[in-house]
Every structure is written in C-alpha cells, then in structure tokens.
C-alpha positions in Angstrom: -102.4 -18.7 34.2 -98.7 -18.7 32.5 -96.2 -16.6 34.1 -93.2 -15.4 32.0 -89.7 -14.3 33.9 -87.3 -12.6 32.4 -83.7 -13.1 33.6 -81.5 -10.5 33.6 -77.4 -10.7 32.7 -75.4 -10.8 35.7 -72.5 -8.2 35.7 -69.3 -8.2 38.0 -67.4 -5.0 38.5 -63.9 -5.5 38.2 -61.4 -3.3 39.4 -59.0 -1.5 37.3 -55.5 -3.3 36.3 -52.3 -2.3 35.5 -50.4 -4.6 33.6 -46.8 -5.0 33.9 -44.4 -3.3 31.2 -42.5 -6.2 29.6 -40.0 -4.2 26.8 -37.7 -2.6 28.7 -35.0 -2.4 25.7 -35.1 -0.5 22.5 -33.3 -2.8 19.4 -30.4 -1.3 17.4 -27.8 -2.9 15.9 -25.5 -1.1 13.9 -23.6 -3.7 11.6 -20.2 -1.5 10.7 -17.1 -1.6 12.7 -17.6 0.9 15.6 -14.1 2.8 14.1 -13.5 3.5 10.4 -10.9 5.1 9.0 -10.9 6.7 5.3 -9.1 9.1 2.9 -12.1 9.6 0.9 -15.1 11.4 1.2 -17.3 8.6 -0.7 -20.2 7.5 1.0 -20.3 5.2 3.8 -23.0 2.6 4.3 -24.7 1.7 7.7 -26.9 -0.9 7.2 -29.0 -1.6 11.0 -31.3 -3.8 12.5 -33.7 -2.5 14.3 -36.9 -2.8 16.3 -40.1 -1.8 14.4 -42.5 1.4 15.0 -39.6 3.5 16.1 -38.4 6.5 16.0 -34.7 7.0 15.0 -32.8 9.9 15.2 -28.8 9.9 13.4 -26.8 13.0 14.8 -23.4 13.8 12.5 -21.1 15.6 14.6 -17.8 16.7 13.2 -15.5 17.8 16.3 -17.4 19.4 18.9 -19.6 20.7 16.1 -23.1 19.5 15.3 -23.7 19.5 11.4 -26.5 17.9 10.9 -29.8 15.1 12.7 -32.6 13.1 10.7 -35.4 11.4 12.2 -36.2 8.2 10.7 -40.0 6.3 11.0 -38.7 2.9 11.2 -41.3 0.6 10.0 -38.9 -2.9 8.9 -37.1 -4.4 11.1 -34.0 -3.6 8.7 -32.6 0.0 7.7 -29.5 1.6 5.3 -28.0 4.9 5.7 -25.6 6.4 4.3 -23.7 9.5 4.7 -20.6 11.2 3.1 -18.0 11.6 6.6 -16.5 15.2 6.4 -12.8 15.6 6.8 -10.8 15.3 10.1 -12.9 13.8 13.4 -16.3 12.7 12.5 -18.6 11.2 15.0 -22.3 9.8 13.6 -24.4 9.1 16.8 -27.6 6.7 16.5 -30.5 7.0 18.7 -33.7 4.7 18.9 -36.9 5.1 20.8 -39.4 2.4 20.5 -43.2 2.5 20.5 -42.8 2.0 24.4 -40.6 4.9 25.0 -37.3 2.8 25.5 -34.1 4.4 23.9 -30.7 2.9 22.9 -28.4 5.1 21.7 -24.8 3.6 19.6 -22.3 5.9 17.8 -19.7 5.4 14.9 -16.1 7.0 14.6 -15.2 8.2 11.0 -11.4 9.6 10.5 -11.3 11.1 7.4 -7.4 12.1 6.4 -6.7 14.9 4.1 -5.9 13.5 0.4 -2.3 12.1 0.3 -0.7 13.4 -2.8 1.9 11.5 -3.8 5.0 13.4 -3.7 7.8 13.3 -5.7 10.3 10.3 -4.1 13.8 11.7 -3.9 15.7 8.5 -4.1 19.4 7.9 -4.2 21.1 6.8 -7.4 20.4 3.2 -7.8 22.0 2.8 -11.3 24.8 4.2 -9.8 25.1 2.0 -7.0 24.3 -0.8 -8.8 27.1 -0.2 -10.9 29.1 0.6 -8.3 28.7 -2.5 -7.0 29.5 -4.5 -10.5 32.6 -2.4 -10.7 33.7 -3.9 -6.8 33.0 -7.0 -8.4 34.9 -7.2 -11.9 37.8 -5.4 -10.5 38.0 -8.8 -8.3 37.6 -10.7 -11.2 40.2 -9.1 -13.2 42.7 -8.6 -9.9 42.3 -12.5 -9.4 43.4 -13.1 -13.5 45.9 -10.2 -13.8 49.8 -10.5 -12.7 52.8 -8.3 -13.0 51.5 -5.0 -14.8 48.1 -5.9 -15.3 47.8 -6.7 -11.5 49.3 -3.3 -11.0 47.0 -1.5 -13.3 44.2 -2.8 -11.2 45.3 -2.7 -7.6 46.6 0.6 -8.0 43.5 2.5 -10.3 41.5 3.2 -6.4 38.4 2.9 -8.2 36.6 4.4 -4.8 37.5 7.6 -5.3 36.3 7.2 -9.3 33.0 8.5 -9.9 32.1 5.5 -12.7 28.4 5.6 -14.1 29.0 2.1 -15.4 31.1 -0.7 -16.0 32.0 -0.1 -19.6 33.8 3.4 -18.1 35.8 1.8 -15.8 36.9 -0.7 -18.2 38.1 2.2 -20.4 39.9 3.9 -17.8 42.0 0.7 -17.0 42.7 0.7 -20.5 44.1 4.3 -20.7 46.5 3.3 -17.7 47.5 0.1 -19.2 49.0 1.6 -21.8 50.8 4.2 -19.6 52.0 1.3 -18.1 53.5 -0.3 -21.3 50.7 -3.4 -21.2 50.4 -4.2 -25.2 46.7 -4.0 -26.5 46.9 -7.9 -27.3 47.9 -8.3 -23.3 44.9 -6.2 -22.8 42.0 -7.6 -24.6 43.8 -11.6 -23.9 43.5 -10.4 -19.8 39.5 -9.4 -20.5 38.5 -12.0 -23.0 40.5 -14.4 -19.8 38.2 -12.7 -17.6 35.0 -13.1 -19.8 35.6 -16.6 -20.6 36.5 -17.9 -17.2 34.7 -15.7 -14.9 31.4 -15.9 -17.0 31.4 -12.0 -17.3 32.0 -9.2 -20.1 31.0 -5.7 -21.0 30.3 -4.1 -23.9 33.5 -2.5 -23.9 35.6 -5.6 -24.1 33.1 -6.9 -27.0 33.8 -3.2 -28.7 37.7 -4.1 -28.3 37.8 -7.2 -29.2 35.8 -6.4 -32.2 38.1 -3.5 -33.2 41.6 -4.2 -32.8 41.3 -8.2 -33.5 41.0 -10.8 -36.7 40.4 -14.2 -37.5 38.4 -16.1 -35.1 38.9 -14.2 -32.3 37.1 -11.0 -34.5 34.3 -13.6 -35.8 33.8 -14.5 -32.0 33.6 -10.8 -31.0 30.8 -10.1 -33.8 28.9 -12.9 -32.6 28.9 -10.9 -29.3 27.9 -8.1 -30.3 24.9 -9.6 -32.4 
C-alpha cells in the first residue's frame, strides 16, 4: 500500500512595521541674488533646482498686498519662472512641499524704481570759463612781453570785471585802449606777433591784424595763418 502526504506551506505572522521617515527636507534652490534691484518692468528670470514630485507654490506680493500665487507640478529636478516685478517693493515668495509633505519656503526682493527721465542738466558756462581762463593766461603772456605803455595797457584793462566770451574780444579791447594810450598799430601787432612767436600762442584776432594793416613778409606770414 502507497501512502501519499501532502505538505502544506508554512506561514509566519509577522507583526506590523513602521518604518522610519528618512526625507526630512524639501529641495529648493533658487539661483538669483536674494535682492535685485531694477528700473524696468522687463521680465525677470528664476531659474531653480528643485526636488522632483513636488508641489510648488510662488506668491508675488507687492507691499503688504498679495497680487498674485501659482502652483507648479514639479516633475524635473530643474524649473524657470519668470515674472514681470511691479513698481516700488516687490516681494516673490517660493514655497515647496515634497511628496513626503516637507516644505521649504525662500523669497526674492525686487525694487523696481520709477523711470528716471533724464532731465535737462543746467550746467554753468563752460565755454565761458574756459575762456576765462585763456584770457588769465595770455594777459600773462602779454604782461611778461609788454613794457612802458603796452605794460600799462595790460596791467591796468582789470579784465575780471570784463565779461569776455573769448579771447579774440579781449584782444580787441586791448587794442581800443592802446590806441587811447598813443601805442602805434605797428607797436601793437610787433607786441602780439612777440607774443605768438615766443610764447607759442595767437588768436585769430592777431592773425586778422596782422593780415590787415601789414605787407611784405610779415602779410605773406599772416595769410599762411590764416590758411
């Protein structure tokens, strides 16, 4: 006689485990400066790193006023936003929850200024001073080449309380009290053409001058000049 056993699967009851939560942290990484400052409502780029199968929320918060909050499925482990900052105090706040209910939060500081519109620069005479300026200079030149009258005719012509607009004015005021001063044209234009030639300086005025009241070689020289 043949006997046939069957054997039957042992099974162990095991009781129930809890396993330990291991993510305790949410990933977000915003990759801007934390603090931006702009003058232009063009739109600003947030590009993030981020943990996968989350959920993120972007508040935009201008003040103490909330305009507006998207929610975001993050699948990639990389996201762009962007968003046009509004003017005055802007404030863009980021918050992730993972799949494991961890949140991070980060925010971003926009100042937006009001357009600057260029305004008309009131600025103070420049040609004037400049000239100004020459003036102090050639009346040095031509007090340091002058004697007797023409000396006179310089020291005493107080050229800061003259109102020149350039140095070709000046030079035709000297002229005028030159002659008051009985100093002969020919002193006159030798005492600039002195001044031109050894001082490495001369004006259009002494060129027109020379040109005018000269001949010979000295009149060939001036039209060279003024060429």
């Amino acid at each position: 006689m043949i006997y046939h056993f069957q054997v039957l699967p042992t099974v162990f009851a095991l009781p129930g485990t809890i396993l330990p939560k291991t993510d305790f942290i949410a990933e977000l990484n915003v990759e801007t400066n934390k603090t931006i400052s702009v003058t232009k409502g063009d739109s600003i780029l947030f590009p993030m790193k981020v943990e996968p199968r989350s959920l993120l929320t972007i508040e935009h918060w201008v003040g103490d006023s909330l305009v507006s909050v998207e929610n975001f499925t993050i699948l990639d482990s990389t996201f762009n936003y962007k968003m046009a900052p509004s003017r005055g105090k802007n404030r863009v706040v980021f918050k992730l929850t993972d799949r494991f209910n961890n949140t991070t939060r980060t925010e971003v500081l926009i100042t937006r200024e009001n357009n600057i519109t260029n305004q008309p620069i009131i600025s103070p005479e420049y040609e004037r001073v400049i000239s100004q300026k020459q003036i102090e200079s050639l009346a040095a030149m031509l007090k340091n080449r002058a004697k007797d009258n023409l000396l006179k005719v310089v020291t005493e012509a107080n050229i800061k309380n003259k109102e020149f607009g350039k140095v070709d004015e000046y030079i035709s005021y000297l002229k005028e009290e030159a002659g008051k001063k009985g100093v002969s044209l020919r002193m006159w234009i030798n005492w600039l053409l002195k001044v031109a030639v050894m001082d490495n300086i001369l004006t259009q005025a002494a060129v027109d001058l020379l040109a005018k009241y000269t001949d010979g070689d000295l009149k060939n020289f001036s039209q060279i000049l003024i060429l």
